[in-house]
C-alpha positions, 0 to 999 in steps of 0.5 A, spaced: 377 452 733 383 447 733 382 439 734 384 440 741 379 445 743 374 440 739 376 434 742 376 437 750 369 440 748 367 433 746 370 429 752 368 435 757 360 432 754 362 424 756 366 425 762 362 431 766 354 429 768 350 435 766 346 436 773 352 438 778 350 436 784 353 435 790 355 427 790 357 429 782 362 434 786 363 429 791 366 425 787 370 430 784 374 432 789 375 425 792 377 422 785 381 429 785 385 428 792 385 420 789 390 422 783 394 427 785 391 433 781 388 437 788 396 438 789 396 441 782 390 445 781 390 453 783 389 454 790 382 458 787 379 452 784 381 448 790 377 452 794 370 454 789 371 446 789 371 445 796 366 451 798 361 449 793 361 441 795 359 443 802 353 448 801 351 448 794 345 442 793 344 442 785 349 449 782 343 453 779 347 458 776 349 458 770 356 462 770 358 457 777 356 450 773 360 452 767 366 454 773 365 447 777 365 444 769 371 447 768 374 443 774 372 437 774 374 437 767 381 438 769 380 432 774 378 428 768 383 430 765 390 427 770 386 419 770 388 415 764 381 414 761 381 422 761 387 422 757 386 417 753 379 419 752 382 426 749 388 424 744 382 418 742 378 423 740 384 427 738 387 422 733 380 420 731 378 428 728 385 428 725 384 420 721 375 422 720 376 421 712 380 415 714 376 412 719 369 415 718 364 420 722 361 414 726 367 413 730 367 419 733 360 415 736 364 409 739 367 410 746 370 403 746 374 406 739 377 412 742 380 409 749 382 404 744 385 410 740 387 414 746 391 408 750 394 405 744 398 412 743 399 413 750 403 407 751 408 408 745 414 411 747 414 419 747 418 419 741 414 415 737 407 419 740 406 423 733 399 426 732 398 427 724 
């Protein structure tokens, strides 16, 4: 397993709440038309999203949650604090023996980690 599959399990954990009900999937929907990733998203997902917003009270199926975890992550994943939050985690995997284990912990460190690599210039955005 790679850092980067291991740094999107960690950020699906923090960023996807765990009972998916319908305001959870509300919000990713509104959050998704808000940044633009309903226009990125495959045509399939955005119609699971929808349908699943408008019947579905608490996802009770186990195969459906891990679906709609998977497209809420893909939300996540175009605002800045969920980018931010992966290359955090991806920066703080790589530096562990530096930095320590208890950072991986600490949210405000890994944005901290994730913002300052996201405003350097693409050229000097090299992860270890």
């Amino acid at each position: 397993m790679t850092t980067e599959d291991t740094a999107l399990i960690m950020v699906k954990k923090i960023l996807v709440s765990k009972p998916l009900t319908r305001s959870v999937l509300e919000k990713s929907f509104r959050r998704a038309h808000r940044t633009g990733a309903w226009r990125r998203m495959n045509p399939l997902k955005r119609s699971l999203l929808y349908v699943a917003k408008k019947t579905v009270d608490i996802v009770k199926s186990k195969i459906l949650e891990s679906i709609l975890e998977e497209i809420i992550l893909e939300i996540e994943l175009t605002t800045l604090r969920g980018r931010a939050l992966y290359y955090g985690i991806i920066i703080a995997l790589r530096k562990t023996f530096n930095l320590g284990k208890n950072i991986l912990e600490d949210l405000k460190t890994l944005l901290y980690l994730g913002i300052s690599y996201l405003s350097n210039p693409p050229i000097y955005r090299i992860l270890d």
